[in-house]
KELUM-932869 format. One record per residue (C-alpha): residue in one letter; residue number from 0; z, x, y. Coordinates in nm, 4 decimals. Layout:
BEGIN
ATOM resn resi        w        u        v
ATOM    a  NUM        Z        X        Y
...
end
This chain:
BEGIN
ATOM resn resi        w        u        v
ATOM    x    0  11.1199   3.5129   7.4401
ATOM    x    1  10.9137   3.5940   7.7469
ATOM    x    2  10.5479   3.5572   7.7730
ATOM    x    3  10.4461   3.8567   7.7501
ATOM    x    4  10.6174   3.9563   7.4800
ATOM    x    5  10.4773   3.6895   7.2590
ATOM    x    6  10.1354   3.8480   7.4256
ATOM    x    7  10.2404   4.1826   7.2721
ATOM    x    8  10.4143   4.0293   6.8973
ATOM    x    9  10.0020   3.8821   6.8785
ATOM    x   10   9.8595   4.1880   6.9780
ATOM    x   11  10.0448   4.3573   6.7121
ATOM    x   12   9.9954   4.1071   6.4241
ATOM    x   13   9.6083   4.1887   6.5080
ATOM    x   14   9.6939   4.5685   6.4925
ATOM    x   15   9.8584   4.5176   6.1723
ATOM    x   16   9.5791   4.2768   5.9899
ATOM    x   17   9.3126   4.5421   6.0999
ATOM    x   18   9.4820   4.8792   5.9820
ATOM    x   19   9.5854   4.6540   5.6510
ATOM    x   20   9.1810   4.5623   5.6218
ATOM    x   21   9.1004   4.9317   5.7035
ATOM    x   22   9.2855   5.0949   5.4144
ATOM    x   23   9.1669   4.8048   5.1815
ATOM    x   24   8.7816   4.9213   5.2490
ATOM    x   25   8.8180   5.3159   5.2400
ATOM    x   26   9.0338   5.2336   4.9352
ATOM    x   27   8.8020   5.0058   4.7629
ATOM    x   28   8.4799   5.1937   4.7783
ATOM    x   29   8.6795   5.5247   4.6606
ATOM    x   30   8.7528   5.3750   4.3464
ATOM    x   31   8.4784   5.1913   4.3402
ATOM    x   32   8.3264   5.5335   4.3785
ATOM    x   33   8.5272   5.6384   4.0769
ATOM    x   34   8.5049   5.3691   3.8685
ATOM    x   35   8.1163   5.2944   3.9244
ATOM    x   36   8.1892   4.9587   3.9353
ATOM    x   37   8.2907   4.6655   4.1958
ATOM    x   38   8.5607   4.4131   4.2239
ATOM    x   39   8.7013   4.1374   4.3916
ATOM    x   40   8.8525   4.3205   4.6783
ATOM    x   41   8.4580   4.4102   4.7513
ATOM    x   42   8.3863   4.0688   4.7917
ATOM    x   43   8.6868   4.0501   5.0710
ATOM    x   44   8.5398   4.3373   5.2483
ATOM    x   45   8.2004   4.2077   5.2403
ATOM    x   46   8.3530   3.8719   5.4394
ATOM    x   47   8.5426   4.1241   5.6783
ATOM    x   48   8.2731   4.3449   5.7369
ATOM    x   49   8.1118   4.2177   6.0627
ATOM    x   50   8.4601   4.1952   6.2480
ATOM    x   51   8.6922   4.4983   6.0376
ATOM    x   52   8.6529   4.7815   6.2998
ATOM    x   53   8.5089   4.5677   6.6110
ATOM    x   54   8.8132   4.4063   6.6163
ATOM    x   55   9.0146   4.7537   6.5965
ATOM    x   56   8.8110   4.8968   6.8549
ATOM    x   57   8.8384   4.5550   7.0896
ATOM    x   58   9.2429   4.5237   7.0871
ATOM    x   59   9.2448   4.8669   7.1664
ATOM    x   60   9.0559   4.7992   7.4933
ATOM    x   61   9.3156   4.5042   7.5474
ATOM    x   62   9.5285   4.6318   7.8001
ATOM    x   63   9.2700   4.9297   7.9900
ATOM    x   64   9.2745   4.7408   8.2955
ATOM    x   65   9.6273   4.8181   8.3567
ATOM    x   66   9.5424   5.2438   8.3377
ATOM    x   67   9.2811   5.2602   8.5158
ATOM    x   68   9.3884   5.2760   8.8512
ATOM    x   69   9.5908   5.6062   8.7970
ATOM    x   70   9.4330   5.9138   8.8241
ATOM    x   71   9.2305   6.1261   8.6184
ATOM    x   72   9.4982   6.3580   8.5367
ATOM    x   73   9.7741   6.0489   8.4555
ATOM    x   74   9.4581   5.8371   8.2648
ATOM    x   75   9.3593   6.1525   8.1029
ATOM    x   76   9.6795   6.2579   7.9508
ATOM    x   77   9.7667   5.9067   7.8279
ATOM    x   78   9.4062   5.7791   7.7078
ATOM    x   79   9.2331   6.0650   7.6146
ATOM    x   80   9.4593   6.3970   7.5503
ATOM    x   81   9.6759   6.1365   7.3770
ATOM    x   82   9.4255   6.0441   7.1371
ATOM    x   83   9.2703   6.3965   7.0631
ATOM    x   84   9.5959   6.5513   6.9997
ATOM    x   85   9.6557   6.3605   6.7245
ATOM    x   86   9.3204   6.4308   6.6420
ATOM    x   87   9.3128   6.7847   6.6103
ATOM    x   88   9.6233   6.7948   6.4485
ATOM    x   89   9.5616   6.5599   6.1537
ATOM    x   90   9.2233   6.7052   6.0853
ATOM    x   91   9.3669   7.0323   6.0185
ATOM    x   92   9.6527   6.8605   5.8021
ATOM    x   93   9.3391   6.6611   5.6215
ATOM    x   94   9.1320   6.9667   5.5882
ATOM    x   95   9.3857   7.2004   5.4538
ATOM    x   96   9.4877   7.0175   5.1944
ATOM    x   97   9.1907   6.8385   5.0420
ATOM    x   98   8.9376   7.0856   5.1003
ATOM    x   99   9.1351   7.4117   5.1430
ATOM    x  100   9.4420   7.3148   4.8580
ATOM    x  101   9.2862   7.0251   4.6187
ATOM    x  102   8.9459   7.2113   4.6467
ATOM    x  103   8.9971   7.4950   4.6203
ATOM    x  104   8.7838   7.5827   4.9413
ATOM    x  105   8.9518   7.7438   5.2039
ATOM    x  106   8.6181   7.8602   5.3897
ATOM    x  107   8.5122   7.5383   5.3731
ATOM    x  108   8.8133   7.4061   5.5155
ATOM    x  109   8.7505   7.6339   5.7916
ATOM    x  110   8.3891   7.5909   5.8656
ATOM    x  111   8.4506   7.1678   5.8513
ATOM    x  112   8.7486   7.2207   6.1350
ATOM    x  113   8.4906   7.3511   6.3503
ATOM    x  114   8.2148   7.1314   6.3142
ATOM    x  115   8.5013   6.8725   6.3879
ATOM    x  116   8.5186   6.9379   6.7637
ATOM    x  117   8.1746   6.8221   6.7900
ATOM    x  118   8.1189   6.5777   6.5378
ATOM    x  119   8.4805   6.3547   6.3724
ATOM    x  120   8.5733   6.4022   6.1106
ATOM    x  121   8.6053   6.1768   5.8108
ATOM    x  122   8.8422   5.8925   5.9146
ATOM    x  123   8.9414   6.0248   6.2143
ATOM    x  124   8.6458   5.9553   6.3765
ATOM    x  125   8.8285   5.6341   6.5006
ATOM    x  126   9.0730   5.8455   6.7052
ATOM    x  127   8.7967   6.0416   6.8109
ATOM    x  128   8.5904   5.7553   6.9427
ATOM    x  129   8.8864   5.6084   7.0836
ATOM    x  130   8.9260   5.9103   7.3643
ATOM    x  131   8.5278   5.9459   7.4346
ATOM    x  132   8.5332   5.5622   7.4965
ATOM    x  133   8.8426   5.5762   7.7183
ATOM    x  134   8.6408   5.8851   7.9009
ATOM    x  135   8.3298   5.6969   7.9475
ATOM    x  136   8.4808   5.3756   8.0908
ATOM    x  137   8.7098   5.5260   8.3356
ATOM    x  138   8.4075   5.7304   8.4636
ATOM    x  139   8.1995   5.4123   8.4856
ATOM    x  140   8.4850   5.2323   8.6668
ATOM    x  141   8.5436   5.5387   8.9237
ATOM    x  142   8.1406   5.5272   9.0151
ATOM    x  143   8.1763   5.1379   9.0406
ATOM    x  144   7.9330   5.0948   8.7715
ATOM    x  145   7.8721   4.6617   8.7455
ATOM    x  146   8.0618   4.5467   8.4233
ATOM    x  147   7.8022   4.3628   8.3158
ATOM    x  148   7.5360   4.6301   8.3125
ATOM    x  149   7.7637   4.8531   8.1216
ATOM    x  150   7.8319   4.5420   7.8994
ATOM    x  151   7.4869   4.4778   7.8563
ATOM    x  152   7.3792   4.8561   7.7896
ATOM    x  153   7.6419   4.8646   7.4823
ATOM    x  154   7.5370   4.5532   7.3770
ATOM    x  155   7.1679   4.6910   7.3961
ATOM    x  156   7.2643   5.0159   7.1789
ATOM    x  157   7.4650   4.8464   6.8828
ATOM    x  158   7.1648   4.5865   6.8318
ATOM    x  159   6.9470   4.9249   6.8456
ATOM    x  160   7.0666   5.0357   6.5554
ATOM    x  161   7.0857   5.4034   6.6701
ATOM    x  162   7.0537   5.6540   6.3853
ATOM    x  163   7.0262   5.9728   6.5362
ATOM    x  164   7.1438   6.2055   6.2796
ATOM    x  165   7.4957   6.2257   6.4883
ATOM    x  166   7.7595   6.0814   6.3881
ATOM    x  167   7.9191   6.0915   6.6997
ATOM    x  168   7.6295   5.9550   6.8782
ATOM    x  169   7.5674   5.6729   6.6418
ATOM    x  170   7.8746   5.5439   6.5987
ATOM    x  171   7.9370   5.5482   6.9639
ATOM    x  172   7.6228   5.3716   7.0132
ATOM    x  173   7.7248   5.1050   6.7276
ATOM    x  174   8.1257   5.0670   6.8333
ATOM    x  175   8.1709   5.1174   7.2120
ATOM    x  176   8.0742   4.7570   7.3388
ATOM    x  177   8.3677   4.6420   7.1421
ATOM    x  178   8.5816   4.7898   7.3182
ATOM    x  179   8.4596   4.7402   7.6864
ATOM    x  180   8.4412   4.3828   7.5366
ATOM    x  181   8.8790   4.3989   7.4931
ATOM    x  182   8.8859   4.5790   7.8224
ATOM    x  183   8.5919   4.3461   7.9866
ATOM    x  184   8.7269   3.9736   7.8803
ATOM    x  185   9.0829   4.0312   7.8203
ATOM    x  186   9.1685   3.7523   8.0783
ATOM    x  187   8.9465   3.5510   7.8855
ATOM    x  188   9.0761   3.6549   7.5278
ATOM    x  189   9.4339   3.6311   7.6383
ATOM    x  190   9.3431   3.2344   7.7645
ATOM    x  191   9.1782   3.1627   7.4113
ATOM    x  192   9.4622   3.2843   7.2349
ATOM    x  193   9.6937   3.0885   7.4664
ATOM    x  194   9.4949   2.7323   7.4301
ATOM    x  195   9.5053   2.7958   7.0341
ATOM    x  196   9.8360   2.8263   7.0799
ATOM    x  197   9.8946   2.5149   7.2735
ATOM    x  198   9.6284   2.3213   7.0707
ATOM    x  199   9.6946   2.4751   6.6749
ATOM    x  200   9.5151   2.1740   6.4992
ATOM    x  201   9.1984   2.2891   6.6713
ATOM    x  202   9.2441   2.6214   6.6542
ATOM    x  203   9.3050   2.5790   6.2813
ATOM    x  204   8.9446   2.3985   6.3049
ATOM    x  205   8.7502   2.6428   6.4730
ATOM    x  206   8.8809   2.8865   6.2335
ATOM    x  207   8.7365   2.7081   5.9307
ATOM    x  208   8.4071   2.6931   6.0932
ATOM    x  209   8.3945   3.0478   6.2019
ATOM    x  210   8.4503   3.1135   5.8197
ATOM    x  211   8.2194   2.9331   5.7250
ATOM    x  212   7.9290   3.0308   5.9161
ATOM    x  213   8.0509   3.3815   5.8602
ATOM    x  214   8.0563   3.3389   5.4853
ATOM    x  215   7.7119   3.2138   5.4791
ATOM    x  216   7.5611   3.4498   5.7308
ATOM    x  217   7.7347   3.7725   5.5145
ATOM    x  218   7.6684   3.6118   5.1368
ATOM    x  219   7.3081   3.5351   5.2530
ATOM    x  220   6.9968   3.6544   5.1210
ATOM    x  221   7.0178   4.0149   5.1077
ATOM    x  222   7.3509   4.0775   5.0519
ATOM    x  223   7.4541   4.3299   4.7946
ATOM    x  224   7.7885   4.4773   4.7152
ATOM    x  225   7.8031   4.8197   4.6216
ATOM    x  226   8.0954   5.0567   4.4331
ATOM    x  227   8.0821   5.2504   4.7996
ATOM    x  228   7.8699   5.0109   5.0329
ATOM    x  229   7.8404   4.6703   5.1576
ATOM    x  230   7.4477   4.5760   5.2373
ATOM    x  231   7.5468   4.2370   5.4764
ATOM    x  232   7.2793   3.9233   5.4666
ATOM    x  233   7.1555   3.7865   5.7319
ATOM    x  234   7.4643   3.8950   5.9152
ATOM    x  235   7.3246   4.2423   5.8855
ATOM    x  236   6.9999   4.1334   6.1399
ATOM    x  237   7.0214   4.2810   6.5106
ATOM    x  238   7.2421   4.0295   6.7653
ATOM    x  239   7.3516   3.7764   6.4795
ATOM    x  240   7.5997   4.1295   6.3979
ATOM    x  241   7.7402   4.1777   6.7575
ATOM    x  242   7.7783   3.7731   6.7365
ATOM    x  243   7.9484   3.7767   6.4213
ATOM    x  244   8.1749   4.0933   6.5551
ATOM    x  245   8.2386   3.9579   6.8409
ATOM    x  246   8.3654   3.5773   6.7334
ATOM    x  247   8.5458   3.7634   6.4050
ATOM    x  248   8.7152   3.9543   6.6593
ATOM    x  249   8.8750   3.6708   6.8719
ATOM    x  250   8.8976   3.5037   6.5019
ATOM    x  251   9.1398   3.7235   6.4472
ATOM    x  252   9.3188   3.7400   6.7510
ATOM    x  253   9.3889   3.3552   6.7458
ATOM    x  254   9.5045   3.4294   6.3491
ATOM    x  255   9.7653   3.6375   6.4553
ATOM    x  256   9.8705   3.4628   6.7113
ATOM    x  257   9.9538   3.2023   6.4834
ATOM    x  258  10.1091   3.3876   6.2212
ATOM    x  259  10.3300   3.5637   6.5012
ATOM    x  260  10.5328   3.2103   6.4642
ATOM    x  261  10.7043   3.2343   6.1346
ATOM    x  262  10.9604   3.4820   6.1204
ATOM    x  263  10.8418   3.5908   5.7381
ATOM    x  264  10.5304   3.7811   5.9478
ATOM    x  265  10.7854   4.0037   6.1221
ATOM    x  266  10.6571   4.2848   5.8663
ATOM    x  267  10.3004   4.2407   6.0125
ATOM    x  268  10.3941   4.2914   6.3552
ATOM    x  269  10.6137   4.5257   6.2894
ATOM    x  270  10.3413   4.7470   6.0731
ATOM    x  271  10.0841   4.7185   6.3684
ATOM    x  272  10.3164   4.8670   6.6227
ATOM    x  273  10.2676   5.1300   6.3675
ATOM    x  274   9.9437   5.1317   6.3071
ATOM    x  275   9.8299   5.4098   6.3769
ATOM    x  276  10.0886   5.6100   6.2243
ATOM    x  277   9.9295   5.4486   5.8762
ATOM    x  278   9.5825   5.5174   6.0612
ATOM    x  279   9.6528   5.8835   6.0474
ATOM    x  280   9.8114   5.9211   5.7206
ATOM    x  281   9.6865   5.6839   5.4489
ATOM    x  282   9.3786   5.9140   5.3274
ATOM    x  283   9.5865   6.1470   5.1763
ATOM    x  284   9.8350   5.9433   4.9374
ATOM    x  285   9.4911   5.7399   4.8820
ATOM    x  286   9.3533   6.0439   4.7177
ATOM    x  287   9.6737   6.1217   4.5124
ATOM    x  288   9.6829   5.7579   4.3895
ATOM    x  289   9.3317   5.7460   4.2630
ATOM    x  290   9.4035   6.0918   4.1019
ATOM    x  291   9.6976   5.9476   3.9184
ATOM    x  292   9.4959   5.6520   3.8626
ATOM    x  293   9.2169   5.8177   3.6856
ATOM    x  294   9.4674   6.0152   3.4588
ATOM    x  295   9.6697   5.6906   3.3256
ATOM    x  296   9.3270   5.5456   3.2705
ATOM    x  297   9.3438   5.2114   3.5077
ATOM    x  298   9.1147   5.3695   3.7455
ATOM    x  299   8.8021   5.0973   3.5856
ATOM    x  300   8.9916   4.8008   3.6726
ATOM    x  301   8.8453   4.8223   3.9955
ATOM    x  302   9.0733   4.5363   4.1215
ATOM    x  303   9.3888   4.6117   4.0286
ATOM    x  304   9.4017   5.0143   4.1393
ATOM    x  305   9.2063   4.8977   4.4488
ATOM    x  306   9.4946   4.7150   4.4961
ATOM    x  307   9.7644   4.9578   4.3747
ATOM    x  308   9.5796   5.2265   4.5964
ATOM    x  309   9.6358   4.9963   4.8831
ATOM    x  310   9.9545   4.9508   4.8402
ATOM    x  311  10.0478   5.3398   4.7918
ATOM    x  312   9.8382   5.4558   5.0579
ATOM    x  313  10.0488   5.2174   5.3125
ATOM    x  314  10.3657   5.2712   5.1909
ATOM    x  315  10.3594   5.6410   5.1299
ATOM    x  316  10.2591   5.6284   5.5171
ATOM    x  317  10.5120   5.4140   5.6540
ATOM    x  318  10.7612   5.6625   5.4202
ATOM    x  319  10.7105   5.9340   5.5512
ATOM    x  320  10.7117   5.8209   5.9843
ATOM    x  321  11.0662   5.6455   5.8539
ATOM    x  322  11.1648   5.9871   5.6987
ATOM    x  323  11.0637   6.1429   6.0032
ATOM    x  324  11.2466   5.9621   6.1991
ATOM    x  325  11.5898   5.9910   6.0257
ATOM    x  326  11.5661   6.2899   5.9928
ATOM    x  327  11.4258   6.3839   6.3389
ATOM    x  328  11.2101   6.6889   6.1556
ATOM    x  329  10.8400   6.6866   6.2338
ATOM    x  330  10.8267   6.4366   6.5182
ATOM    x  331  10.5050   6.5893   6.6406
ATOM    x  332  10.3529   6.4129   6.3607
ATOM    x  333  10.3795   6.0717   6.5352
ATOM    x  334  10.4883   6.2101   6.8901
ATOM    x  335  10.3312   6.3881   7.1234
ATOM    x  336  10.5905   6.6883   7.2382
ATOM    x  337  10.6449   6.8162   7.5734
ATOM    x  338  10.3504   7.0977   7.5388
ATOM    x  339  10.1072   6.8811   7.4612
ATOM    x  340  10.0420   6.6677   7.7956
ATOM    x  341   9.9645   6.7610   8.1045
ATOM    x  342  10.1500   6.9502   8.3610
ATOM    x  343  10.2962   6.6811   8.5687
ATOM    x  344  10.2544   6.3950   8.4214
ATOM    x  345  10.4934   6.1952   8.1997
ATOM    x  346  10.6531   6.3444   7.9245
ATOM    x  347  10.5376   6.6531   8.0068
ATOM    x  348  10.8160   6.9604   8.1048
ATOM    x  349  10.7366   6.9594   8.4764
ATOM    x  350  10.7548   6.5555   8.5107
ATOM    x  351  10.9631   6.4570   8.7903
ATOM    x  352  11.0126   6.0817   8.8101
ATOM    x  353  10.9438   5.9028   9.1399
ATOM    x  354  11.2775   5.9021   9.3268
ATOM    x  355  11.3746   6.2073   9.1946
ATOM    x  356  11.3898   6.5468   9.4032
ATOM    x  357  11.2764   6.8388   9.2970
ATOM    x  358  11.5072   7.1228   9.2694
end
């Protein structure tokens, strides 16, 4: 196996560990939510907490450097129209039928799809955020804006704590030096995960003592778990968070590199290629299985339909992309279609490959 596909099975593993810890936390404070009550899965949250989305946002910075050369129309169609398609579309899905069909509240529905072109909506705001950060650093590459001020500047605005009343604005402000960090240092992340690879023992040390400095910084004075809401220690404080983030992320990185050896992982790479395919689907089998839940009375054992709801909400997901593709019906799901990119760019109707003539 080449190097660079091991480069990609590890990048995957990581893709497939963070949509796995992603479901776990919207599904844990739901029926936490439900339940009023908290348990264990909280407490594996609370440890994850610092690095869960960070290290989302960071891998998917990863491999920017190689797009960013093309031009606004080729970068725009495959970082930005990409991720917005799938946006729009799955917010209508999401809106229609929890609040039009399961509430009952089809003006509702209506009025939210709206507000979501200017502000994401629910979970989605990760796809969302995903094409305004793409935006923002290919304009700051095209006016030669110094990495490191641009660095420093995100850096500057998650430690700020921005609460602005916009959710758009404040999680931009809280998530995007995450990923200019995977687009930034990805020479430098792929190195680290190459020396852990070369040196495991040590790797396998600096592991333990990232978890343990973790663990004491999150499970520190201050820290309170919630049915719905994780209040970190001193983890929580201004720069020891964007730390924390920051080493969780590469934490992570190195553990999946790692587990990419044994052939019984093959599942976890093969569910991050995937990811977000569970990314835009999970919410809504995660609100049927905590209905069912609650009506065959194991919704209290917070635990055990935490993990049940897990389970569902990833399966159900992975279902229905396999039923898709067997059956070839509703591909614009998971793929973009020929309508939906840009005229003259790949995929698109009026593509014409390089070498080829036009009629």
């Amino acid at each position: 196996m080449s190097g660079q596909n091991d480069r990609l099975n590890w990048v995957d593993s990581a893709k497939g560990i963070s949509i796995i810890l992603v479901v776990m936390m919207y599904s844990v404070f739901n029926v936490g939510q439900d339940a009023e009550g908290v348990g264990l899965l909280h407490y594996v949250i609370g440890f994850a907490t610092p690095f869960r989305m960070p290290e989302f946002f960071l891998i998917s910075g990863l491999f920017l450097d190689q797009v960013l050369m093309r031009t606004w129309r080729a970068y725009a169609d495959r970082r930005i129209l990409h991720y917005f398609y799938f946006y729009a579309l799955w917010a209508v899905i999401h809106l229609v039928l929890k609040v039009g069909i399961m509430s009952g509240a089809p003006g509702e529905a209506a009025t939210d799809l709206l507000w979501a072109i200017v502000e994401p909506y629910g979970v989605l705001w990760f796809i969302y955020l995903l094409a305004a950060f793409s935006a923002v650093t290919k304009l700051a590459h095209d006016v030669k804006a110094p990495r490191w001020a641009v660095w420093a500047f995100g850096a500057a605005f998650q430690m700020a704590h921005i609460q602005t009343g916009s959710y758009l604005v404040d999680q931009f402000c809280a998530y995007f030096v995450y990923f200019y960090s995977g687009y930034v240092f990805a020479p430098l992340i792929f190195r680290l995960v190459d020396k852990a690879l070369g040196h495991k023992a040590l790797a396998l040390i600096g592991l333990g003592i990232y978890a343990i400095v973790n663990f004491a910084l999150v499970f520190s004075p201050g820290f309170a778990v919630l049915p719905n809401e994780i209040q970190l220690g001193y983890a929580g404080l201004p720069g020891v968070r964007l730390a924390l983030a920051i080493a969780g992320s590469l934490a992570l990185c190195v553990t999946a590199a790692l587990l990419s050896g044994f052939k019984a992982t093959a599942w976890l790479r093969w569910l991050g290629e995937r990811s977000i395919v569970v990314y835009l689907v999970f919410v809504l089998p995660m609100s049927f299985a905590r209905i069912g839940l609650a009506k065959l009375g194991l919704i209290h054992d917070v635990t055990l339909s935490s993990f049940l709801v897990i389970v569902i909400s990833i399966s159900v997901s992975v279902g229905l992309y396999l039923l898709v593709q067997k059956t070839g019906r509703g591909k614009f799901l998971f793929e973009r279609p020929a309508w939906a990119h840009i005229p003259g760019t790949k995929g698109s109707r009026s593509y014409i490959p390089a070498g080829v003539p036009a009629e």
